[in-house]
C-alpha positions as CSV (number, residue, x, y, z in Angstrom):
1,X,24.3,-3.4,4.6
2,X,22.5,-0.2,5.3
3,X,21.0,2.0,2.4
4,X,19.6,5.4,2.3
5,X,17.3,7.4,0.3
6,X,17.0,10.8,-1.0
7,X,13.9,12.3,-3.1
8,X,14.8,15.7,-3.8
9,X,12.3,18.2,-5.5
10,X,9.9,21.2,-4.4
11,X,6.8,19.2,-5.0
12,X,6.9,16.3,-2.5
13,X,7.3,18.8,0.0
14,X,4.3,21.0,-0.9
15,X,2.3,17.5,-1.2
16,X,1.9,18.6,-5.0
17,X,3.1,14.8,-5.3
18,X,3.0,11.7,-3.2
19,X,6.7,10.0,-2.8
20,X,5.6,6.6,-3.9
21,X,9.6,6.2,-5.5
22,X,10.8,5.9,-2.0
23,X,8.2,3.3,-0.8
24,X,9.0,1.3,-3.6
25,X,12.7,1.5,-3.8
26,X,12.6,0.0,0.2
27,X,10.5,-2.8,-0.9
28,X,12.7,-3.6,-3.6
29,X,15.8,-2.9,-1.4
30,X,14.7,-5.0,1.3
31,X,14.1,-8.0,-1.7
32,X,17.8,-8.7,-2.2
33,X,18.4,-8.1,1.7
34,X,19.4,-4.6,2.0
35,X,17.9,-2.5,4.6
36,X,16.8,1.0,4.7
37,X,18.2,2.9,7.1
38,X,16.4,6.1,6.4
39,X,14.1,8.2,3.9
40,X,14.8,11.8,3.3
41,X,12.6,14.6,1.2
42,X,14.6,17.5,0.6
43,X,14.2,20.8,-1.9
44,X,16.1,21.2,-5.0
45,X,18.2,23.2,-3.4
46,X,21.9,23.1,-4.1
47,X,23.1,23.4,0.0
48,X,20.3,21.1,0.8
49,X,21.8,18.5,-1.5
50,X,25.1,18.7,-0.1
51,X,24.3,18.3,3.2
52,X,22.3,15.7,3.0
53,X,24.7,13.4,0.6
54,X,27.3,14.6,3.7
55,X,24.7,13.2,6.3
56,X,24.1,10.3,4.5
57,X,27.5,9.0,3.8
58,X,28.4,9.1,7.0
59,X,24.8,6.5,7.8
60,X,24.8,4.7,4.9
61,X,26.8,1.6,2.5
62,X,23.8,2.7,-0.5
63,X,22.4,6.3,-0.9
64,X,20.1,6.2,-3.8
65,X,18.9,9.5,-5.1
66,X,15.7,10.2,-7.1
67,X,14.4,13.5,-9.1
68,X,16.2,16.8,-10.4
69,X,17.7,15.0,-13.2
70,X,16.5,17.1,-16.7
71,X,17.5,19.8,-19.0
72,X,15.7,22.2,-17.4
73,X,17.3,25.0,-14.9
74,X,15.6,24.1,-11.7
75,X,17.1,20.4,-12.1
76,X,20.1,21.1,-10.3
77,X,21.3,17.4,-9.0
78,X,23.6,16.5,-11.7
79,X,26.0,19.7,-11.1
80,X,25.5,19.2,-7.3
81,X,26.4,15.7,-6.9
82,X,29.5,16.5,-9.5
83,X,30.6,19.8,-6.7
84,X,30.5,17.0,-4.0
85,X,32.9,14.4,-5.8
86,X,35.3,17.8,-6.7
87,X,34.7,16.1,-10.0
88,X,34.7,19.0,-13.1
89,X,35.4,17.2,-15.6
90,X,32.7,16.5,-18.1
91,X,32.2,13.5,-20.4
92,X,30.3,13.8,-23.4
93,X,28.1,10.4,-24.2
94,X,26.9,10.4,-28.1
95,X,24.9,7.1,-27.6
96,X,22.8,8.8,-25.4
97,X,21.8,12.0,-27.7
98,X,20.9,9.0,-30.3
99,X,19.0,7.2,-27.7
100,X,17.2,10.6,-26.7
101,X,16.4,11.7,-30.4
102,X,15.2,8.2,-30.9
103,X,12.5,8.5,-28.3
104,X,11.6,12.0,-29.4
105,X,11.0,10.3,-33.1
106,X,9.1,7.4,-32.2
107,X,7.0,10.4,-30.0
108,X,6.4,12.5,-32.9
109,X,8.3,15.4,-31.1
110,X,10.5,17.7,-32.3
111,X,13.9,17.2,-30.5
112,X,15.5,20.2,-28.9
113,X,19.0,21.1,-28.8
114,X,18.5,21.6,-25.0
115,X,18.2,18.3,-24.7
116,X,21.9,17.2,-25.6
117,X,23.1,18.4,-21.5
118,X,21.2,14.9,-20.8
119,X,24.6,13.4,-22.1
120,X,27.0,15.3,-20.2
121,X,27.7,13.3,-16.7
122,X,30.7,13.7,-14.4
123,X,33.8,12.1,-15.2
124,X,33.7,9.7,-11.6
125,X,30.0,8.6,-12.8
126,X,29.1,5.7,-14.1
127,X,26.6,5.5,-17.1
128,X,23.3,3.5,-15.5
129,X,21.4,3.8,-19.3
130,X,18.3,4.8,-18.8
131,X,15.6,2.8,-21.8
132,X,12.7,4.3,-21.2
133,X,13.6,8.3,-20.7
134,X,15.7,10.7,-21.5
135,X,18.0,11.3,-18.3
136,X,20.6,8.4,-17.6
137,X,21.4,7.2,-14.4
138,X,24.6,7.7,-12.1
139,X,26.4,5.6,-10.4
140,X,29.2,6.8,-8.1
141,X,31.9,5.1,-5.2
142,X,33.2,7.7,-2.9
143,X,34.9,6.6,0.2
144,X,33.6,2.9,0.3
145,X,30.3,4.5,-0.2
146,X,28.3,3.8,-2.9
147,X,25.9,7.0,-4.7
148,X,23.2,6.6,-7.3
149,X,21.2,8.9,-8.8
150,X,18.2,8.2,-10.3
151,X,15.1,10.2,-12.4
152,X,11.9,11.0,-10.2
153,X,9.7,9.8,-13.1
154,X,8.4,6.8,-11.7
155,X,8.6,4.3,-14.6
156,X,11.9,5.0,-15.3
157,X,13.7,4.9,-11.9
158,X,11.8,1.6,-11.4
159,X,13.3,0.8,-15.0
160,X,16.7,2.0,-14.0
161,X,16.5,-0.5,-11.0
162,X,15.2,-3.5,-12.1
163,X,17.8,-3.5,-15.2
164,X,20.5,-1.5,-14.0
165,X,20.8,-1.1,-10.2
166,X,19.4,-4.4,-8.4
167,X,21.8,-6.2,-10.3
168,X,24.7,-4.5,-10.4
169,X,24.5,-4.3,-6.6
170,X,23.8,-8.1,-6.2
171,X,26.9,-8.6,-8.5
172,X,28.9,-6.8,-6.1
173,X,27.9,-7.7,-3.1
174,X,27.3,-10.6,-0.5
175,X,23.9,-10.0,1.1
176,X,21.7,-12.0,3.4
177,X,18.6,-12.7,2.9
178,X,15.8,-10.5,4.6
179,X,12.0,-12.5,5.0
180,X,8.9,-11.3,5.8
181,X,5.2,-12.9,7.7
182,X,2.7,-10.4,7.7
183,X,-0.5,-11.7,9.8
184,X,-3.6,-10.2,9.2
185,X,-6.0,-9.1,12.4
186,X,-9.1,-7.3,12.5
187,X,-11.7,-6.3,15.3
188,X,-9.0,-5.9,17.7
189,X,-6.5,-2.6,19.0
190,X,-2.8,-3.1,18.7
191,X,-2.4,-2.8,22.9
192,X,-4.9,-6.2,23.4
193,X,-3.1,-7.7,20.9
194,X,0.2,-7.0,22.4
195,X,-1.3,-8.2,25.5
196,X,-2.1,-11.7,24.5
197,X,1.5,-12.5,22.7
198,X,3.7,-10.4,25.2
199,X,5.8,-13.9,25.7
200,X,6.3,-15.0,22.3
201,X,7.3,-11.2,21.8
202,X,9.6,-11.5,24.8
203,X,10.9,-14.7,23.5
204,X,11.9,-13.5,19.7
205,X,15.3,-13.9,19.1
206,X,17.7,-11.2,18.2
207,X,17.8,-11.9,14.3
208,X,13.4,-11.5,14.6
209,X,11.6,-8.7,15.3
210,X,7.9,-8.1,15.7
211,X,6.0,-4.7,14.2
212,X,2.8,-3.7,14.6
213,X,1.0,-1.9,11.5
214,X,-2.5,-0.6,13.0
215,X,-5.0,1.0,10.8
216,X,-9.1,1.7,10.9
217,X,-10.5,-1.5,12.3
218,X,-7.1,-3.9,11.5
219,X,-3.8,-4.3,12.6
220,X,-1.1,-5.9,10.9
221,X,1.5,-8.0,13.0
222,X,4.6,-8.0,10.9
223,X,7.3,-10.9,11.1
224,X,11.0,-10.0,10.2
225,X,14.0,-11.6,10.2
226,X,17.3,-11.4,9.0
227,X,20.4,-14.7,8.5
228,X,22.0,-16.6,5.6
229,X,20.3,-19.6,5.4
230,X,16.8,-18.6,4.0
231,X,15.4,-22.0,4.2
232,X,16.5,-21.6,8.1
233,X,15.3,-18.2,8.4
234,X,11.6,-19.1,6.9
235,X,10.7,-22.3,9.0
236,X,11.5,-20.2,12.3
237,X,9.1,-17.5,11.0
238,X,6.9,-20.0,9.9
239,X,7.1,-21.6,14.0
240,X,6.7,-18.2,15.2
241,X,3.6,-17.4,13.4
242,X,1.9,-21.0,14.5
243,X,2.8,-19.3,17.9
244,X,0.8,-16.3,17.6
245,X,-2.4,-18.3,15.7
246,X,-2.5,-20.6,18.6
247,X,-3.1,-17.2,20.7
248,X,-5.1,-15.1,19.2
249,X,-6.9,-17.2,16.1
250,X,-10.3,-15.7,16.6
251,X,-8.7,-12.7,15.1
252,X,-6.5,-13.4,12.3
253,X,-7.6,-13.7,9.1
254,X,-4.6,-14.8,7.0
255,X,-1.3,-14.0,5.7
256,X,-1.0,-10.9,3.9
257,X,1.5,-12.0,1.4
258,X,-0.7,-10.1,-1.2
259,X,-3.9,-11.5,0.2
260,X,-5.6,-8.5,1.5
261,X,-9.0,-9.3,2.9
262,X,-11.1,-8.5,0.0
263,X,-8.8,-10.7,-1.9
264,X,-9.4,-13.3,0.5
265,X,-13.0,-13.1,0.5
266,X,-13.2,-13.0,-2.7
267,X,-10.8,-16.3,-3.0
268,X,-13.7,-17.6,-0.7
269,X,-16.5,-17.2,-2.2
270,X,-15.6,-18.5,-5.5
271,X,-13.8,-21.6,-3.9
272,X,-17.6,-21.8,-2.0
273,X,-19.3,-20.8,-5.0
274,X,-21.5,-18.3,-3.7
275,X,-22.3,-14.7,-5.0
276,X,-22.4,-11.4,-3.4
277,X,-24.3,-8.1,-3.6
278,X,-24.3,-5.3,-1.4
279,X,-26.4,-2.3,-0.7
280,X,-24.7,0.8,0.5
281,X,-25.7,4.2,2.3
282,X,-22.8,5.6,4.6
283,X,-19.6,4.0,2.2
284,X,-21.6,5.6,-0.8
285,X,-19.9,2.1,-3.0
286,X,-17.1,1.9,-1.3
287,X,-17.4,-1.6,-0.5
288,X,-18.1,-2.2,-3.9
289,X,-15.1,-0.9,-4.9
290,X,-13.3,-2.8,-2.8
291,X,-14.5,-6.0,-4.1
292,X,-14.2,-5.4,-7.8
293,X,-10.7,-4.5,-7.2
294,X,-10.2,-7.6,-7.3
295,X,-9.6,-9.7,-10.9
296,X,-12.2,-12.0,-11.5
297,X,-14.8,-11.0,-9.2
298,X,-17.4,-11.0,-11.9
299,X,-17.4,-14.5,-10.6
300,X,-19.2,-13.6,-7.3
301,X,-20.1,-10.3,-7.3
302,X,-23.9,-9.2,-8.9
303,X,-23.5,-6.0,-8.0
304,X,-24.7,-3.0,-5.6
305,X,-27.1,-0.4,-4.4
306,X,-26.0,3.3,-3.6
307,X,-28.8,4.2,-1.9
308,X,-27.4,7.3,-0.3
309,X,-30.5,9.2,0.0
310,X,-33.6,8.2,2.0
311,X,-35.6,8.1,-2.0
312,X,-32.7,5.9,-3.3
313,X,-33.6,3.6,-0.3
314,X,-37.4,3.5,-0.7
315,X,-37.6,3.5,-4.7
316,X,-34.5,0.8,-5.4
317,X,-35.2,-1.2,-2.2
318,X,-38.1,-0.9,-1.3
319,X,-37.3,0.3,2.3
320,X,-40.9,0.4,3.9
321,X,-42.2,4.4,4.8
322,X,-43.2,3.1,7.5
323,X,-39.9,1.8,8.8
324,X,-37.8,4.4,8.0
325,X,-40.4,6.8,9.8
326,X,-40.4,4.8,12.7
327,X,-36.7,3.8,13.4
328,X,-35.0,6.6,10.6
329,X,-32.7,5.7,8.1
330,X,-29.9,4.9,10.8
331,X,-31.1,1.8,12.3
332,X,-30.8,-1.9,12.5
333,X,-34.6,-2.4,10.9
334,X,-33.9,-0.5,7.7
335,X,-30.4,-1.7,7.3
336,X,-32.1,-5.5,7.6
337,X,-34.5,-4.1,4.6
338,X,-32.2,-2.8,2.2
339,X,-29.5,-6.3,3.0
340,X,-32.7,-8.4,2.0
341,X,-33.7,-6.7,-0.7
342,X,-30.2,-6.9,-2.1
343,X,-30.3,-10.2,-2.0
344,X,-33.7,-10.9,-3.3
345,X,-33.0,-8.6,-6.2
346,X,-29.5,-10.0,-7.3
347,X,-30.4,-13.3,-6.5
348,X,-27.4,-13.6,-4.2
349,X,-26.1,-15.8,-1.9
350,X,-24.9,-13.2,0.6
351,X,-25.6,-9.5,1.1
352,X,-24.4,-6.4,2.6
353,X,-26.2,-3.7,3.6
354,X,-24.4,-0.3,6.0
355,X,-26.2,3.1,6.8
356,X,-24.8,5.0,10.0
357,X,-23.6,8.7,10.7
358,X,-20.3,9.5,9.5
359,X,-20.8,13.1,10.7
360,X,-20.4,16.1,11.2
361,X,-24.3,16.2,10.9
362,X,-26.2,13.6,12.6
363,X,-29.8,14.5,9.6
364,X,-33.1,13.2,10.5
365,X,-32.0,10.4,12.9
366,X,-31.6,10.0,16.3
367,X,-28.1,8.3,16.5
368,X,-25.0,9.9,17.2
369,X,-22.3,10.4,14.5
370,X,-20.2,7.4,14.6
371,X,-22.9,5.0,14.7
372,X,-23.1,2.3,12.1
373,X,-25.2,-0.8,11.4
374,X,-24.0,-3.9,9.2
375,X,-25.8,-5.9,7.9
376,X,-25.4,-9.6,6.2
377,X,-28.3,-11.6,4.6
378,X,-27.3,-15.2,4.0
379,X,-30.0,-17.9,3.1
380,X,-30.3,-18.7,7.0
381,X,-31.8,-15.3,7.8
382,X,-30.5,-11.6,8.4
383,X,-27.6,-10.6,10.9
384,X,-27.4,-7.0,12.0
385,X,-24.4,-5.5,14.3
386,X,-24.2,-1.9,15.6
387,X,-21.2,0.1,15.9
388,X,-19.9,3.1,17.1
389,X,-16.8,3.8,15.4
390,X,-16.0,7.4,16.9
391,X,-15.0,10.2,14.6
392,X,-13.4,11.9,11.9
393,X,-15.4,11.3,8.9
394,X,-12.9,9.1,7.0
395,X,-12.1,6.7,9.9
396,X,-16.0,6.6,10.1
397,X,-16.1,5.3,6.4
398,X,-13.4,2.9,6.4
399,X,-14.0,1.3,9.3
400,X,-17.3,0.6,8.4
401,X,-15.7,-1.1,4.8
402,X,-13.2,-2.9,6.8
403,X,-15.7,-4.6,9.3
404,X,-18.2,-5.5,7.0
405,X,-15.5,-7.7,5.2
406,X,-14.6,-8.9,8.4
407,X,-18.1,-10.0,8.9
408,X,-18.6,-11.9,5.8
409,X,-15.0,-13.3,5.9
410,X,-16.1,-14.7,9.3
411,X,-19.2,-16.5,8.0
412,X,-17.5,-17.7,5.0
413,X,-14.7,-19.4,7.3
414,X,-17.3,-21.4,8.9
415,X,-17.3,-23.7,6.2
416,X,-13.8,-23.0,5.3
417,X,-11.5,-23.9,8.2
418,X,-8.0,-24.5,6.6
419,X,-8.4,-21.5,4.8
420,X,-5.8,-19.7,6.9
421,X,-1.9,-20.1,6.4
């Protein structure tokens, strides 16, 4: 079964507004075995709309629509989608005015006459109520197809599906069961990768299909497959990704199945019971940030340096004058000062410490932008790596977050190998 899915409003196109409704609907789609066939953004626009319910029905078993449901003028869906069903009659629902006046008391807000059209909803629709807004949701079946339209506001579409749609669609339908295996990979491009498991890709069977998800310094290998018999289905993912560890194991670190690798190195240095601190010039705390994402890592992480300037470096690290004369800030020497210091000062197990040039001005060094040096002080001595990780700015950046968590989670696994799967 094939779904399809429609945001409709001005501001997604403008990039006022990410589409985060979309990404989330898929996932939760994709849960009870339903595919996505397609994602659409169009404006609130009524020919727009009509076309593209048109286009869709003629794709799709699902189409779920989100946004342009409100009292306002410009929210034109509800009278759009009513002119495509040739539906004009209206029905009037009072428990929805008491609903709506209910959540304007409890607000403190006055309640506006204006806001009695929430109520009115085409005669073919069915009421999805809607518990934490003001607009219901519709549910329509047209031609063995089914519609449903849904408010853009985030919390209450994903209300609207978790109590409403999800189950109303499992109810009526047989699905199969849709898994996932995401490995994790990093230090490696997608086309060497590719390389080295070209015969287990080869080999997949037609119910398993293989994506790769590249981004700065990573590159997810995702697993996905498709049967009724879910035990079945997860043993031959399960064989599949033994296949690809036995391959290319010096890259992977773990399943993503919500581990992402801070997570992981996080999980890892509390299991070891080791602390971490970090000292930071190019990510500007971005690392940092990264780590205390995480809940619960108070556990292992002291805390960290920003030493973006060359007197943040001197004055809360004592990064030797001398040094940064002789070498400039950019350089394996002072980033093996300021990882040390870290350490010393936190009283840390481990420690990271990054400068480099993320561009587009190279300052008072003599490295070219892209350059970056990691490094990691442990309590047998300092390790320092130099990178050149190309250009723009942001790839720069991340990259540099990315593989100094890869270089940590590496000398963490040295003492941890069962860690992965």
């Amino acid at each position: 079964m094939n779904a399809e899915i429609i945001t409709i409003g001005d501001e997604i196109l403008i990039g006022q507004i990410v589409d985060t409704n979309s990404q989330w609907i898929g996932a939760e789609l994709n849960k009870i075995g339903i595919s996505v066939y397609q994602i659409s953004s169009i404006q609130d626009e009524k020919e727009h709309i009509l076309n593209a319910l048109k286009e869709a029905q003629e794709r799709a078993d699902i189409v779920i629509i989100t946004g342009g449901l409100g009292p306002t003028k410009d929210d034109i869906t509800k009278k759009t989608i009513a002119e495509y069903f040739n539906d004009t009659e209206i029905i009037a629902y009072p428990e929805v005015v008491t609903h709506i006046k209910n959540l304007f008391k409890k607000s403190k807000h006055p309640f506006r006459e204006i806001q009695k059209q929430q109520a009115l909803l085409p005669s073919k629709a069915t009421l999805l109520k809607n518990i934490y807004g003001t607009a219901p949701g519709m549910w329509f079946y047209e031609d063995e197809t089914i519609f449903i339209s849904l408010p853009g506001v985030p919390y209450e579409m994903k209300g609207l599906m978790t109590l409403e749609v999800l189950p109303k669609i499992q109810k009526q339908f047989e699905l199969p069961f849709i898994c996932h295996k995401t490995i994790m990979t990093y230090g490696q491009g997608e086309t060497i990768i590719a390389e080295k498991i070209e015969k287990i890709e080869d080999n997949l069977p037609a119910h398993i299909k293989l994506a790769y998800l590249p981004s700065y310094g990573k590159v997810r290998l995702r697993l996905s497959g498709k049967g009724n018999n879910k035990a079945l289905l997860e043993r031959e993912l399960e064989a599949k990704v033994f296949e690809i560890k036995s391959v290319i194991s010096d890259i992977i670190v773990g399943l993503e199945d919500g581990y992402s690798i801070e997570k992981r190195v996080g999980a890892l240095l509390a299991a070891q019971n080791k602390t971490l601190a970090t000292a930071e010039s190019i990510t500007g705390g971005s690392i940092a940030s990264k780590i205390v994402a995480v809940s619960g890592a108070s556990t292992y992480f002291k805390g960290s340096f920003v030493t973006y300037s060359v007197e943040a470096k001197k004055s809360m690290l004592s990064v030797s004058e001398h040094t940064i004369n002789t070498f400039t800030v950019v350089s394996k020497q002072v980033t093996e000062e300021m990882a040390v210091a870290a350490r010393e000062k936190l009283k840390t197990d481990f420690a990271i410490a990054v400068t480099g040039n993320a561009g587009p001005t190279t300052d008072k060094t003599d490295k070219t932008i892209g350059v970056v040096f990691i490094a990691l002080a442990t309590n047998s001595g300092v390790y320092v790596q130099e990178f050149n990780f190309g250009q723009p700015r942001e790839k720069v950046i991340q990259r540099t977050v990315n593989k100094s968590l890869e270089i940590l989670q590496k000398e963490l696994l040295k003492n941890n190998e069962n860690s992965f799967v």
